[in-house]
C-alpha positions in Angstrom: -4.0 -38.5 -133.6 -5.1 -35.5 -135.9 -3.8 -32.0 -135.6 -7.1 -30.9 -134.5 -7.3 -33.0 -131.6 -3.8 -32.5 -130.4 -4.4 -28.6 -130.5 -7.2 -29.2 -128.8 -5.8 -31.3 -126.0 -3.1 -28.4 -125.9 -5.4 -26.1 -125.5 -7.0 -28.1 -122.1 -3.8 -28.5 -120.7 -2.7 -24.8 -120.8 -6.5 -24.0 -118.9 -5.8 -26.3 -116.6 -2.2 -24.7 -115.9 -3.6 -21.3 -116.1 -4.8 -20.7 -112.1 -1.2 -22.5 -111.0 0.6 -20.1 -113.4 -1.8 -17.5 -111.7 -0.7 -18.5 -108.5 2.7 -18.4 -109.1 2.8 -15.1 -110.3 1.2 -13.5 -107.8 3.2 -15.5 -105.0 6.6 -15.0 -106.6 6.5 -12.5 -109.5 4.6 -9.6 -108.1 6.5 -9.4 -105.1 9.8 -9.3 -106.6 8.7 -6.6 -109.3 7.6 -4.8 -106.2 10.8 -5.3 -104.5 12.9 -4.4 -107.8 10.3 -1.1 -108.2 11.4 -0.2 -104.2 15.1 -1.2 -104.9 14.9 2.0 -107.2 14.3 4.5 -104.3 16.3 5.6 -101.8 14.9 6.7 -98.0 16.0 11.0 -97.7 16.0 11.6 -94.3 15.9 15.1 -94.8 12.6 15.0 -96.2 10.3 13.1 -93.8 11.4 10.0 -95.0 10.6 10.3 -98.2 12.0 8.2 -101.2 14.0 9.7 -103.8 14.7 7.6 -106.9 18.5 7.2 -107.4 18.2 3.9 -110.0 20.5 1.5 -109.3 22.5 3.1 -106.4 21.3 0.5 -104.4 22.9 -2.4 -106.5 26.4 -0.4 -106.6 26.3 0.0 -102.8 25.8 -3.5 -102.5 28.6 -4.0 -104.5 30.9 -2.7 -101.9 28.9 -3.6 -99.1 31.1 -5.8 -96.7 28.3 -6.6 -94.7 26.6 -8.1 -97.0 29.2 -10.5 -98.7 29.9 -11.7 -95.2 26.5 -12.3 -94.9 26.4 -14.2 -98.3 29.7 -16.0 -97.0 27.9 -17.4 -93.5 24.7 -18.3 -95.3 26.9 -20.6 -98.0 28.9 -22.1 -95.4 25.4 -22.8 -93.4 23.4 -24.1 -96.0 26.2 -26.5 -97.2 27.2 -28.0 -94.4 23.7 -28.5 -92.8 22.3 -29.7 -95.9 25.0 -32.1 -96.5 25.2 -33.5 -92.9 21.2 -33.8 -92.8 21.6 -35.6 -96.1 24.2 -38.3 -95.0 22.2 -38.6 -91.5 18.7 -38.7 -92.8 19.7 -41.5 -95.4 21.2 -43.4 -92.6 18.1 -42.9 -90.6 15.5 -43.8 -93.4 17.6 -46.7 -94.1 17.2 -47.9 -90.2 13.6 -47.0 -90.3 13.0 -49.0 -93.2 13.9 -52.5 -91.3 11.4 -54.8 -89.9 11.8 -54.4 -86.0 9.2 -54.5 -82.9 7.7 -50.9 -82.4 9.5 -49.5 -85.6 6.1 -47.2 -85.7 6.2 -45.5 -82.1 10.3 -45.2 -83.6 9.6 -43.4 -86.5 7.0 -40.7 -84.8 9.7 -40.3 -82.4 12.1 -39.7 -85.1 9.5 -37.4 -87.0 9.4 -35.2 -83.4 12.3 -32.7 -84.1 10.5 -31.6 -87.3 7.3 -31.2 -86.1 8.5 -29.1 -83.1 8.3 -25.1 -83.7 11.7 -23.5 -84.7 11.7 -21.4 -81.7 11.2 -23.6 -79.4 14.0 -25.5 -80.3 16.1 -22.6 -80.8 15.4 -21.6 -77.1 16.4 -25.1 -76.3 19.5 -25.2 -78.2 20.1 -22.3 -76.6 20.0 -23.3 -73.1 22.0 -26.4 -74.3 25.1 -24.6 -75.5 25.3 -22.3 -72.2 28.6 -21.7 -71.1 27.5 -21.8 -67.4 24.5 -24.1 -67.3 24.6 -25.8 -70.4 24.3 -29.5 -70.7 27.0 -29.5 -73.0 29.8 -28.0 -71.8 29.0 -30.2 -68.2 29.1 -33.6 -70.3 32.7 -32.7 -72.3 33.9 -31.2 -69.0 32.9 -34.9 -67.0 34.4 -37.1 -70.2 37.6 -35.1 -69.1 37.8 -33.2 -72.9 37.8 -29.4 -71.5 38.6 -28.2 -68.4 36.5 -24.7 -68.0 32.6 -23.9 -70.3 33.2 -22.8 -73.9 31.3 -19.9 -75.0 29.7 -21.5 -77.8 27.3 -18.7 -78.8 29.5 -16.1 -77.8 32.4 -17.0 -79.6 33.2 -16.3 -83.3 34.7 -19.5 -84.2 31.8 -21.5 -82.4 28.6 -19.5 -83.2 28.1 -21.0 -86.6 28.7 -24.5 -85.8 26.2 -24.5 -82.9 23.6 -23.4 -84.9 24.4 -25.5 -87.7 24.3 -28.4 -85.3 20.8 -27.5 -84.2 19.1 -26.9 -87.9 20.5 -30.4 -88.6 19.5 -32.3 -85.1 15.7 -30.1 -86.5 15.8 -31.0 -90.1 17.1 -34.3 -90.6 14.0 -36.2 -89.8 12.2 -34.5 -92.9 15.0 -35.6 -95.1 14.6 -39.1 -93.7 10.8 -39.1 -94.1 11.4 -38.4 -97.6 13.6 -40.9 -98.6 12.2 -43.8 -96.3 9.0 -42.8 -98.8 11.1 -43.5 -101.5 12.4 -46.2 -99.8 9.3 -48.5 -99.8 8.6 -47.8 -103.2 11.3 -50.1 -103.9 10.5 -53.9 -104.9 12.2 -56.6 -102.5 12.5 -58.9 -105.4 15.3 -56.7 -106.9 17.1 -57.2 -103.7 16.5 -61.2 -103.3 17.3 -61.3 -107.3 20.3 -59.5 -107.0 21.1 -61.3 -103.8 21.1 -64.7 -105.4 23.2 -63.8 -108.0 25.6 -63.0 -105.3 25.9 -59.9 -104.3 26.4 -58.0 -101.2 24.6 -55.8 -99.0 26.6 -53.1 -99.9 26.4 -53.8 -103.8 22.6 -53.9 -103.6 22.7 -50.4 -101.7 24.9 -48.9 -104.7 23.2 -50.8 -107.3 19.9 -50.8 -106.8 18.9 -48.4 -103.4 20.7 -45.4 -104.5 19.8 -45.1 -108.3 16.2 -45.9 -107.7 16.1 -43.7 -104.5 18.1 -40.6 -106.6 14.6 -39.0 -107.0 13.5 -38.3 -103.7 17.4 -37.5 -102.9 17.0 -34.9 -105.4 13.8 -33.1 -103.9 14.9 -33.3 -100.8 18.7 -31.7 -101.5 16.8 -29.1 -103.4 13.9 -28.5 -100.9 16.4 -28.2 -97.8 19.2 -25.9 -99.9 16.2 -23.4 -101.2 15.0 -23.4 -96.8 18.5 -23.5 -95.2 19.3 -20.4 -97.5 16.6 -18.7 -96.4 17.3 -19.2 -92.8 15.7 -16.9 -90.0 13.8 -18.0 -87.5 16.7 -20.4 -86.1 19.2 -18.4 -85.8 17.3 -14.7 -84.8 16.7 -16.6 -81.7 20.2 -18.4 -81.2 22.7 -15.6 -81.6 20.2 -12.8 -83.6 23.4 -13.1 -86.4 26.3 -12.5 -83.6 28.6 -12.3 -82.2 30.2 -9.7 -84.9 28.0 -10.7 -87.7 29.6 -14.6 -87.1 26.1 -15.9 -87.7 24.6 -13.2 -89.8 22.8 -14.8 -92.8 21.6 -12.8 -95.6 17.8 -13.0 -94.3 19.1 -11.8 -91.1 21.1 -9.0 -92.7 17.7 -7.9 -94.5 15.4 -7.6 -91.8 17.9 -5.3 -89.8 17.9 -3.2 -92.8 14.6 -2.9 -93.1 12.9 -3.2 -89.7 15.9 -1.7 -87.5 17.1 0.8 -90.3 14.4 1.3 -92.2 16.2 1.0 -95.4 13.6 0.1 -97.1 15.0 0.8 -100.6 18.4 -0.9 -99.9 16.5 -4.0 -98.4 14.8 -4.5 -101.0 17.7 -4.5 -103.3 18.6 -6.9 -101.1 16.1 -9.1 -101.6 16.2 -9.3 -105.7 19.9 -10.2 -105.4 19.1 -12.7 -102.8 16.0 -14.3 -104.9 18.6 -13.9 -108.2 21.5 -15.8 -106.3 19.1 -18.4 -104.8 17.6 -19.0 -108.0 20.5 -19.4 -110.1 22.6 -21.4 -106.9 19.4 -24.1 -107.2 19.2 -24.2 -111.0 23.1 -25.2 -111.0 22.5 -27.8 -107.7 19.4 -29.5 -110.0 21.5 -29.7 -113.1 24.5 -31.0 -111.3 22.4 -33.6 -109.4 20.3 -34.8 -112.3 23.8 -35.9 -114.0 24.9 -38.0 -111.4 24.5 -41.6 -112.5 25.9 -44.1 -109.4 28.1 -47.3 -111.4 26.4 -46.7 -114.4 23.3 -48.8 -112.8 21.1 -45.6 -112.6 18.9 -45.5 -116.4 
């Protein structure tokens, strides 16, 4: 191929890029110069509101902000446990789903139901679930004779986060499993009755062939659900609205009090670079870190 042609085929493939580029920018690179510009000003109260530019003042208070690293804390803890657990369970699921059985389509749109539900209704749901006085909960540990008297799930500290992580997982996991039962089919059956023959077990074929072929989709999937479960909102404003003391407070949570119920609009937005910077890097690391795994040396 001459040099010509290859410039020229370049040249195609960058126009072709150019209105997703476009896109891009104006999606995600104009409003986080905005939000760096605004992260510059502080709100004078004395002045009708009026913002003053103070630099980065914003960034140092953030520095010393407790609120905010507690914040940072939950929404770590949140988005590694419910990511992990809707992992493991949406594997187990696609792999279920994936079997020959009679009405294994009317079970997979069940199993796609969670998902397709809207976040607040099943918020409102979970909600009523984990009552301490009328939730279904508490009445079926109390009958199998495991507590005595209703736990305050969402109203106590050491509860608050697990309930809501249950609930984004019992929500999310049938996306996970959708994706990999996808990834799933894509695999031949011969390598399994090849490998079969030469004897292996259903577990060897799982490591061996299901796992390093199905590493793709895991990957998209991890990364998908860390980049959303970070950015949780919607779920948890309506479970607990971040309480009880800030147990459930996530750092989207912790920005739109600042900004809609404090109006600290310079602050939040400071805020919001930090959180895009820390979200950014935490997902480079996660691809990097998944892309070297390599299960028995099978994976190529």
């Amino acid at each position: 191929m001459s040099k010509t042609l290859r410039d020229q085929e370049r040249q195609t493939g960058w126009w072709l890029l150019a209105p997703a580029v476009i896109l891009l920018l104006l999606v995600y690179a104009y409003p986080i110069g905005r939000s760096f510009w605004l992260s510059l000003f502080t709100q004078n109260l004395g002045t009708e509101l009026q913002p003053v530019f103070t630099g980065l003042n914003n960034y140092g208070r953030m520095a010393i902000d407790g609120r905010f690293w507690q914040s940072i804390g939950n929404t770590t803890l949140f988005t590694a446990i419910s990511v992990l657990l809707e992992l493991l369970l949406g594997l187990g699921t696609a792999l279920v789903l994936n079997q020959s059985f009679r009405g294994r389509g009317a079970v997979r749109t069940i199993a796609l139901l969670p998902w397709a539900l809207p976040t607040a209704l099943i918020a409102t749901t979970w909600t009523w679930i984990f009552n301490d006085q009328f939730g279904v909960w508490n009445d079926l540990l109390m009958r199998a004779g495991l507590i005595k008297t209703g736990i305050n799930w969402l109203g106590d500290p050491h509860w608050a986060l697990w309930t809501v992580i249950a609930a984004d997982v019992w929500k999310t996991t049938p996306f996970i499993a959708i994706l990999l039962l996808a990834g799933l089919q894509a695999i031949p059956n011969d390598l399994y009755e090849a490998h079969t023959l030469d004897g292996a077990s259903p577990w060897q074929n799982f490591y061996r062939i299901t796992l390093p072929l199905l590493m793709p989709q895991i990957l998209i999937a991890t990364l998908f659900r860390f980049a959303q479960a970070f950015g949780i909102f919607d779920l948890i404003q309506v479970m607990t609205g971040g309480g009880p003391g800030g147990a459930t407070e996530t750092v989207s949570i912790y920005i739109y009090a600042t900004i809609m119920r404090y109006l600290d609009f310079g602050y939040g937005a400071a805020l919001v670079v930090v959180t895009f910077l820390i979200l950014s890097l935490a997902v480079a690391i996660a691809a990097f870190w998944l892309s070297k795994l390599r299960p028995a040396g099978d994976w190529r």
